[in-house]
PDB file as gemmi writes it, atoms N, CA and C in Angstrom:
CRYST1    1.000    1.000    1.000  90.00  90.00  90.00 P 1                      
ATOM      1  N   UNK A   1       1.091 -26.309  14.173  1.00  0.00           N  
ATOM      2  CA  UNK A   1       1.470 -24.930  14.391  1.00  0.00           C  
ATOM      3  C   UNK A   1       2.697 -24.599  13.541  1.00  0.00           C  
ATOM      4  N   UNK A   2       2.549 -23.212  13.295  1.00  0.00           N  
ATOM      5  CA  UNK A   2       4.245 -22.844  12.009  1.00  0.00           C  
ATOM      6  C   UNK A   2       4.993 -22.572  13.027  1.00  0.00           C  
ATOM      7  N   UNK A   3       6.036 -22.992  12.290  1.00  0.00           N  
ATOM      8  CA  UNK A   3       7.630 -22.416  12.983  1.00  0.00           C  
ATOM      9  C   UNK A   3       7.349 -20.998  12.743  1.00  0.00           C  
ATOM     10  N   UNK A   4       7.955 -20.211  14.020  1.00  0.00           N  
ATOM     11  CA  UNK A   4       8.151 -18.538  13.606  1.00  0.00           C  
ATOM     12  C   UNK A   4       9.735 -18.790  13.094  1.00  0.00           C  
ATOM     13  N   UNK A   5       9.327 -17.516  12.223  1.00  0.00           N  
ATOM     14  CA  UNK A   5      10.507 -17.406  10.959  1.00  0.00           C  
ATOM     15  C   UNK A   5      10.454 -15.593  11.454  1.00  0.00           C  
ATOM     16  N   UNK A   6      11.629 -15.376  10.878  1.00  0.00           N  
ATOM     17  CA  UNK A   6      11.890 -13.407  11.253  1.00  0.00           C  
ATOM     18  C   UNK A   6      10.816 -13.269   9.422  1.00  0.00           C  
ATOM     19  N   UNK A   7       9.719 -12.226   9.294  1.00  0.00           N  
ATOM     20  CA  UNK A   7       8.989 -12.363   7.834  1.00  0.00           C  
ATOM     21  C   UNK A   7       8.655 -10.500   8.011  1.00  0.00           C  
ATOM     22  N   UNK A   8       8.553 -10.157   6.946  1.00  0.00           N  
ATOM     23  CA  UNK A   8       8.527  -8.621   6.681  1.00  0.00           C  
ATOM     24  C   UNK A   8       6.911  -8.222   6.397  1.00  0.00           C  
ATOM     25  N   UNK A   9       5.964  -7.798   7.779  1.00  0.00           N  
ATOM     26  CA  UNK A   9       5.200  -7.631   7.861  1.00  0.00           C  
ATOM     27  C   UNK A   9       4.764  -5.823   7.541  1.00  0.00           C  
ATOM     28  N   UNK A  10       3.832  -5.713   6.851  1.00  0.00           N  
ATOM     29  CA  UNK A  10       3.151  -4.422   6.554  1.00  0.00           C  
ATOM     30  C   UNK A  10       2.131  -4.177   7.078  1.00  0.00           C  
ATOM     31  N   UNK A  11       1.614  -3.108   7.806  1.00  0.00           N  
ATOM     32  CA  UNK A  11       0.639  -2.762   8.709  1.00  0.00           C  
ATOM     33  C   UNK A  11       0.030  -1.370   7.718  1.00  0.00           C  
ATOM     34  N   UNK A  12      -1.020  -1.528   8.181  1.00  0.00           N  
ATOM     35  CA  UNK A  12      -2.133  -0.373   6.948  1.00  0.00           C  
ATOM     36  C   UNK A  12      -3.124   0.259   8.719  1.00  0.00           C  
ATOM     37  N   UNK A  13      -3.715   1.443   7.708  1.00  0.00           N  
ATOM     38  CA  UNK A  13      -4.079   2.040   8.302  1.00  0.00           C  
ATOM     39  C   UNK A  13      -5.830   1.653   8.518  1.00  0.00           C  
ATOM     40  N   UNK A  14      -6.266   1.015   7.178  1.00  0.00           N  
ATOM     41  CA  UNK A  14      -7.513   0.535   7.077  1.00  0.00           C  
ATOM     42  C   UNK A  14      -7.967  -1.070   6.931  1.00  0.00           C  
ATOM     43  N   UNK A  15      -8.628  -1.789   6.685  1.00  0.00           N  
ATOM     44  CA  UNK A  15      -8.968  -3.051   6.518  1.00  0.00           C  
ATOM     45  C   UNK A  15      -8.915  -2.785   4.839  1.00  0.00           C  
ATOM     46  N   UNK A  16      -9.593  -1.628   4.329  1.00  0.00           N  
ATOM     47  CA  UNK A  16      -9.684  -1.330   3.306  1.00  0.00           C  
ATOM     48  C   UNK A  16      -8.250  -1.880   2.169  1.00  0.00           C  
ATOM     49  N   UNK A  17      -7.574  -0.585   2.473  1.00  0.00           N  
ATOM     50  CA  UNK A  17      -6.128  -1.186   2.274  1.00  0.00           C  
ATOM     51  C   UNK A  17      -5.496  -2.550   2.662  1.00  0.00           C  
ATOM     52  N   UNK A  18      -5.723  -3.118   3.575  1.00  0.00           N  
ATOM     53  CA  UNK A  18      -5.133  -4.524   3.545  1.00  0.00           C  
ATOM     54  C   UNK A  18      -5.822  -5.505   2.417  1.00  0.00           C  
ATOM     55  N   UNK A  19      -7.373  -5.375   2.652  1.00  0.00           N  
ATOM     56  CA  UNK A  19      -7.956  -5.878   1.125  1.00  0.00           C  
ATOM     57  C   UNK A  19      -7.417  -5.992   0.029  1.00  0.00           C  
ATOM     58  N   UNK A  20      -6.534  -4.852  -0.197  1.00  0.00           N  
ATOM     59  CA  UNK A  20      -6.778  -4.160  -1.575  1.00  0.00           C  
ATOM     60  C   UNK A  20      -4.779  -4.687  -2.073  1.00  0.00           C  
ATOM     61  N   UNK A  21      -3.952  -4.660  -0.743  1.00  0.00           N  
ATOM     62  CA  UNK A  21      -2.759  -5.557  -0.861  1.00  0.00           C  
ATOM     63  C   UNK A  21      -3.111  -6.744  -1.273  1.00  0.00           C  
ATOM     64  N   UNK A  22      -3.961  -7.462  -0.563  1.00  0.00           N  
ATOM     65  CA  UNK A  22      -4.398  -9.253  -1.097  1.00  0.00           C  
ATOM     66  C   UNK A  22      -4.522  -8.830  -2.140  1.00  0.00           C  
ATOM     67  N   UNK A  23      -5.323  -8.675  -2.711  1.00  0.00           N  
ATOM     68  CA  UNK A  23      -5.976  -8.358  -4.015  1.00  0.00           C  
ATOM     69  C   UNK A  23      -4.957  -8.065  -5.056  1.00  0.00           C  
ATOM     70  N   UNK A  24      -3.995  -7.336  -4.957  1.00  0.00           N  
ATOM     71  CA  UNK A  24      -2.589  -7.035  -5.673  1.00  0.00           C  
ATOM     72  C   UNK A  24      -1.875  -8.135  -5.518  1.00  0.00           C  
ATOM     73  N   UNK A  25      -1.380  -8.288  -4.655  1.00  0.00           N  
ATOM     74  CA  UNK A  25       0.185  -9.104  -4.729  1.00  0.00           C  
ATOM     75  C   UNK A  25      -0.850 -10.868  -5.064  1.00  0.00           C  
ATOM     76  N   UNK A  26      -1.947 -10.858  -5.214  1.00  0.00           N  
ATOM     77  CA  UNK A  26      -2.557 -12.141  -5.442  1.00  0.00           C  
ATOM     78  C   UNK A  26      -2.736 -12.117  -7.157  1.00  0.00           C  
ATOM     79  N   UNK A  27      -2.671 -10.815  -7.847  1.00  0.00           N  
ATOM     80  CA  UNK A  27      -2.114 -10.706  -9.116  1.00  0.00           C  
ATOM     81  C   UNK A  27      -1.135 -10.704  -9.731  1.00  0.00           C  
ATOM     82  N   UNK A  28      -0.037 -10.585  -8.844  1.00  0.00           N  
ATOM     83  CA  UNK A  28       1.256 -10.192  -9.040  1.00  0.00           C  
ATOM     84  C   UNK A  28       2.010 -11.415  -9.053  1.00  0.00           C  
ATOM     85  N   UNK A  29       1.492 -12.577  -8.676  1.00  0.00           N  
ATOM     86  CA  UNK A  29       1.846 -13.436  -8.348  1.00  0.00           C  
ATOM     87  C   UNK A  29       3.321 -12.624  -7.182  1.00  0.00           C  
ATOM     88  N   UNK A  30       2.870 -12.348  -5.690  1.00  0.00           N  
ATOM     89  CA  UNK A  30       3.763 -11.590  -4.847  1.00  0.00           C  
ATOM     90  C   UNK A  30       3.680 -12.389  -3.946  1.00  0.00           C  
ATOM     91  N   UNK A  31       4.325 -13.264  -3.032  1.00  0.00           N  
ATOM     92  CA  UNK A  31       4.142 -14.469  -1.666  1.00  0.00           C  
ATOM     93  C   UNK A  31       4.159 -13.101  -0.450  1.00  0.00           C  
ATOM     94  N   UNK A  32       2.745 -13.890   0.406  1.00  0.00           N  
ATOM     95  CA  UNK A  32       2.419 -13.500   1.099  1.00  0.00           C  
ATOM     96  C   UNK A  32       0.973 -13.714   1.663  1.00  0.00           C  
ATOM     97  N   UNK A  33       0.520 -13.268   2.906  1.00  0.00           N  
ATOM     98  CA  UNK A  33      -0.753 -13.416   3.382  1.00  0.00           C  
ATOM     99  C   UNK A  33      -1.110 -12.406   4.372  1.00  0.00           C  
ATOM    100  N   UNK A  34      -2.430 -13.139   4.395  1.00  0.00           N  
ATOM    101  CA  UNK A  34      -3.387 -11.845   5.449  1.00  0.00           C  
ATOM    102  C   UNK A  34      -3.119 -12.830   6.588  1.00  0.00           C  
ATOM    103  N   UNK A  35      -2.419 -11.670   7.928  1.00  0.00           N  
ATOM    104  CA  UNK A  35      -2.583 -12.161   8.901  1.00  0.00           C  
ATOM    105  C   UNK A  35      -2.892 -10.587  10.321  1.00  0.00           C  
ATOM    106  N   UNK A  36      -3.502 -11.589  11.093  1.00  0.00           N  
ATOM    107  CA  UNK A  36      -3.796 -10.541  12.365  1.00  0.00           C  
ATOM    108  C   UNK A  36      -2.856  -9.549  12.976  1.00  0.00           C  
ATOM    109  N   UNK A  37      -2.781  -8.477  12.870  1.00  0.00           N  
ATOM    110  CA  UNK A  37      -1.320  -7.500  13.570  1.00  0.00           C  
ATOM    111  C   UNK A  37      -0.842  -8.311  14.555  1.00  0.00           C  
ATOM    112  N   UNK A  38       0.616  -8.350  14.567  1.00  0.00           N  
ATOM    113  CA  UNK A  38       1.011  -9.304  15.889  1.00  0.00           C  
ATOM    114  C   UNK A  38       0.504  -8.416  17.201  1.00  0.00           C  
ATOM    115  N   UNK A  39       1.069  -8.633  18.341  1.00  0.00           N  
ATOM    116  CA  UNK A  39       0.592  -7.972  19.437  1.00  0.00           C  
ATOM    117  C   UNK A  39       1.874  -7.183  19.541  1.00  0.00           C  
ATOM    118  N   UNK A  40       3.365  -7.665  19.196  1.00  0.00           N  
ATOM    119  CA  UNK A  40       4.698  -6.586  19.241  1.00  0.00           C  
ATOM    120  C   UNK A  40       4.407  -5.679  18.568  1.00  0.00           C  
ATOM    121  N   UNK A  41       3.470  -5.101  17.409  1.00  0.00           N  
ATOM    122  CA  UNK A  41       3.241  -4.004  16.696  1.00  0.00           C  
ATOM    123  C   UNK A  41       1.363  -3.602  17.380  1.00  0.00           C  
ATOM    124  N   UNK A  42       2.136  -2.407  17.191  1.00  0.00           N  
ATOM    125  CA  UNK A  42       0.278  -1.382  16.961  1.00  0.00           C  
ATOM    126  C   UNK A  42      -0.190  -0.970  15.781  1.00  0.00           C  
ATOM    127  N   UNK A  43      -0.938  -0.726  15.631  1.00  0.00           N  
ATOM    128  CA  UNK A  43      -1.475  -0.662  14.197  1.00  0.00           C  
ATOM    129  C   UNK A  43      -3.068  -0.360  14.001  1.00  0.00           C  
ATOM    130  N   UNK A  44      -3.196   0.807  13.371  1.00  0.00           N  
ATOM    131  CA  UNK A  44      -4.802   1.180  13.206  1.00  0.00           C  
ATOM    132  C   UNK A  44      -5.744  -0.243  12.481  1.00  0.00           C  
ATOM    133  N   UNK A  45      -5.272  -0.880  11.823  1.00  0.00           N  
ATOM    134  CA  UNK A  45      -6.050  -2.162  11.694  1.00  0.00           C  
ATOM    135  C   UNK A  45      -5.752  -3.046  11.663  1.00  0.00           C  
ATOM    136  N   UNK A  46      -6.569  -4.220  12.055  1.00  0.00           N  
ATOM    137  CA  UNK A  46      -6.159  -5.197  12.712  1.00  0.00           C  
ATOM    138  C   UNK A  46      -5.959  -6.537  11.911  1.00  0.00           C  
ATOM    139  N   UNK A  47      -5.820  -6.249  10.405  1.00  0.00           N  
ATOM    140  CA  UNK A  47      -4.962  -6.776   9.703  1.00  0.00           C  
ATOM    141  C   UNK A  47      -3.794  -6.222   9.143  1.00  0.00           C  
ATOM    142  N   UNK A  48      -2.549  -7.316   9.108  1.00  0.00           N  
ATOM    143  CA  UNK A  48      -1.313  -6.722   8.176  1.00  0.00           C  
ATOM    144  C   UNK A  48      -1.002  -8.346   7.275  1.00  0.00           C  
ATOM    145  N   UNK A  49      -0.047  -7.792   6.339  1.00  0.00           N  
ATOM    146  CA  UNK A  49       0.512  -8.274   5.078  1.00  0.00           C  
ATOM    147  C   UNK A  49       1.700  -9.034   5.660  1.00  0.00           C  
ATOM    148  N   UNK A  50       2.043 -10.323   5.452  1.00  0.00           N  
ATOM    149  CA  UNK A  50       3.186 -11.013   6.201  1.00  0.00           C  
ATOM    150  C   UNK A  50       3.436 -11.486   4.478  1.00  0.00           C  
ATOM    151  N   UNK A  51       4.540 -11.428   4.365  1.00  0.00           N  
ATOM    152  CA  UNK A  51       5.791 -12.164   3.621  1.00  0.00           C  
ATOM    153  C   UNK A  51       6.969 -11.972   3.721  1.00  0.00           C  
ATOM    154  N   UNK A  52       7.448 -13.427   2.994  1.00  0.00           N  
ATOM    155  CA  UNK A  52       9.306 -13.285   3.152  1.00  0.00           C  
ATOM    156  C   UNK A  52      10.084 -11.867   2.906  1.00  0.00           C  
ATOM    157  N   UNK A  53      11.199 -11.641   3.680  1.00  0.00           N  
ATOM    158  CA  UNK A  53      11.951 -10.633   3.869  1.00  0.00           C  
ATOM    159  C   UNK A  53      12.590 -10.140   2.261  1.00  0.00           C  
ATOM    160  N   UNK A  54      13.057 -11.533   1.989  1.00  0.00           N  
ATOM    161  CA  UNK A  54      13.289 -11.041   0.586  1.00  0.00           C  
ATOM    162  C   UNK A  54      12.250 -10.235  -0.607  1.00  0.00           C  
ATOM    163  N   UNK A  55      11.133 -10.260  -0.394  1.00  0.00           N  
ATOM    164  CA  UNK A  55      10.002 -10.052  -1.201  1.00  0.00           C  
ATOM    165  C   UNK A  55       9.594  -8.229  -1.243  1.00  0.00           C  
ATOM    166  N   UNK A  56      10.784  -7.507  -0.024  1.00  0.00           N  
ATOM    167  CA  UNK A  56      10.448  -6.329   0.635  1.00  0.00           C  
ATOM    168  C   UNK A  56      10.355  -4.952  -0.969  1.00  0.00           C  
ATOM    169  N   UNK A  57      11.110  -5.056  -1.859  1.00  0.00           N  
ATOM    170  CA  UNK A  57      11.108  -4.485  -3.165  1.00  0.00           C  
ATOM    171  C   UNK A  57       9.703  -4.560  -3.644  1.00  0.00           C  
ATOM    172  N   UNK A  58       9.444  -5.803  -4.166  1.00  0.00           N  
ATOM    173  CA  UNK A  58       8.257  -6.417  -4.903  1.00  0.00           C  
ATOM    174  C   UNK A  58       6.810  -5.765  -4.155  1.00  0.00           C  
ATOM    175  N   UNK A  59       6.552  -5.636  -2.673  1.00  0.00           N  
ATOM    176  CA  UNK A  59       5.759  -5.360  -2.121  1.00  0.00           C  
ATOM    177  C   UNK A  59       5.914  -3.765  -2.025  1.00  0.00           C  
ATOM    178  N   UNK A  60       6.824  -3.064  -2.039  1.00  0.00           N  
ATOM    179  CA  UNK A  60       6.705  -1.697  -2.282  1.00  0.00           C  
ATOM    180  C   UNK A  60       6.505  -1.260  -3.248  1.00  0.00           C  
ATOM    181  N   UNK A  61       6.847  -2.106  -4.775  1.00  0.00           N  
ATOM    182  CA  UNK A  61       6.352  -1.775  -5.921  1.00  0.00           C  
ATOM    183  C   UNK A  61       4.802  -1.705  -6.187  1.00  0.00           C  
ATOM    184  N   UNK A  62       4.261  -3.008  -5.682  1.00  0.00           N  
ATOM    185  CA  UNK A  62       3.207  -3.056  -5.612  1.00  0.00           C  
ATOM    186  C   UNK A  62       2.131  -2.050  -5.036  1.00  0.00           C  
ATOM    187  N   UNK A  63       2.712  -1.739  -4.042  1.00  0.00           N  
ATOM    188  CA  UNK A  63       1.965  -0.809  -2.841  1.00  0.00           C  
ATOM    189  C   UNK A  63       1.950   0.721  -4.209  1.00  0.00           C  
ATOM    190  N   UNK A  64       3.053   1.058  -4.793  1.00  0.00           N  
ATOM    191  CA  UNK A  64       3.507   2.308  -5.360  1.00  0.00           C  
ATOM    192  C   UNK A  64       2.371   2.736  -6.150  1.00  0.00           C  
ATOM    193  N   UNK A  65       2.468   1.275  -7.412  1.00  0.00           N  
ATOM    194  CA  UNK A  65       1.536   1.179  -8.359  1.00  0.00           C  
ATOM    195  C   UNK A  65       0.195   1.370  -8.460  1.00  0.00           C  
ATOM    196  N   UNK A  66      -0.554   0.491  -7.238  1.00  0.00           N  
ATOM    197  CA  UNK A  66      -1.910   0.153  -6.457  1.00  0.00           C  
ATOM    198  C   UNK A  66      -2.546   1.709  -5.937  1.00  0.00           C  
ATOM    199  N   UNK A  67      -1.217   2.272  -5.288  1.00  0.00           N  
ATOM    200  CA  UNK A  67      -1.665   3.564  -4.763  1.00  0.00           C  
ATOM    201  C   UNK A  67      -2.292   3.118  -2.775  1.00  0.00           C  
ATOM    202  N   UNK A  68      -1.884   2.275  -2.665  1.00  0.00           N  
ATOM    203  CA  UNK A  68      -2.006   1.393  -1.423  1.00  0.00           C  
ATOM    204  C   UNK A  68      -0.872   1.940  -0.102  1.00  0.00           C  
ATOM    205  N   UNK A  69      -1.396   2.889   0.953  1.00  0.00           N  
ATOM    206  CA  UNK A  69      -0.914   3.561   1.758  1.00  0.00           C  
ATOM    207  C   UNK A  69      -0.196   2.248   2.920  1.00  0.00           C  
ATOM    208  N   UNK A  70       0.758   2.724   3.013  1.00  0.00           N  
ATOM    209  CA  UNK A  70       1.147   1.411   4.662  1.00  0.00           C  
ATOM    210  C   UNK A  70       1.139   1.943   5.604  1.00  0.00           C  
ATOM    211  N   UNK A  71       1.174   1.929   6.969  1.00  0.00           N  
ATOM    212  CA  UNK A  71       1.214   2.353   8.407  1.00  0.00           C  
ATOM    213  C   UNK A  71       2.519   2.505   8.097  1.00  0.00           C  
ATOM    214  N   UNK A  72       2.939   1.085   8.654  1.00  0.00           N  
ATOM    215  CA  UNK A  72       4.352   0.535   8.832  1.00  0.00           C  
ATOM    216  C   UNK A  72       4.688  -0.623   7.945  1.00  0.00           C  
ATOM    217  N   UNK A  73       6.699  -0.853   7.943  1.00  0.00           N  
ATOM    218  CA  UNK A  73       6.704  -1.861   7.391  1.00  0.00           C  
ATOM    219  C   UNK A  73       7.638  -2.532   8.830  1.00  0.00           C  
ATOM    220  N   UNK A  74       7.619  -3.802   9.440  1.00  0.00           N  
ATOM    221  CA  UNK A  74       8.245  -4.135  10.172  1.00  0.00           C  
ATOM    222  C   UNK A  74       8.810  -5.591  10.413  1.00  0.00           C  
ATOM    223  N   UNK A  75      10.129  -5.730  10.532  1.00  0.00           N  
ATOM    224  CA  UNK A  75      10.696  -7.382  11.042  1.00  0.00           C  
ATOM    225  C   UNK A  75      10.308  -7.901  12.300  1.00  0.00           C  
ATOM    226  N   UNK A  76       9.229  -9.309  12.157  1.00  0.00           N  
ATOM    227  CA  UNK A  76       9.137  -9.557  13.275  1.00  0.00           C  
ATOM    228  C   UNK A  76       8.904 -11.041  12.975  1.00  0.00           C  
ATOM    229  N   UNK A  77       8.966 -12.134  13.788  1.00  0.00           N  
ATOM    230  CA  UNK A  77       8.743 -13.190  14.312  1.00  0.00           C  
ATOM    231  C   UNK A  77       7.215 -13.613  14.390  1.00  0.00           C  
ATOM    232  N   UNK A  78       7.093 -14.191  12.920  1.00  0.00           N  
ATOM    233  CA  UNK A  78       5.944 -14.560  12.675  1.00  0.00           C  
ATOM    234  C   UNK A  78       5.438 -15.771  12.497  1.00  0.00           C  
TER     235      UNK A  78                                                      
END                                                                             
């Protein structure tokens, strides 16, 4: 099992969009993964984007570029 670490999770509105983050930041060479919305967040789908806190720039660039909508962006214990 992972240690929870505090990690800067992004929540989307579609599955669509979470796809389409992998798919980017997996070009971008951007750290991060697909994981299940925690249960402390709500979220129209039931995947979000987990990476390190530091990475929070890089992943909004990405999102900008892509044209890739977010719900939310949120600190949580992942």
């Amino acid at each position: 099992m992972r240690k929870k670490e505090l990690k800067l999770v992004v929540t989307f509105h579609t599955t669509a969009d979470a796809m389409a983050m992998e798919k980017a930041c997996r070009g971008k060479e951007v750290p991060g993964r697909l994981i299940p919305v925690p249960r402390s967040i709500s979220a129209g789908c039931g995947l979000a984007w987990c990476a390190p806190l530091t990475e929070r720039d890089a992943l909004l660039e990405v999102m900008e570029e892509q044209g890739i909508s977010q719900e939310g962006l949120h600190e949580c214990m992942v």
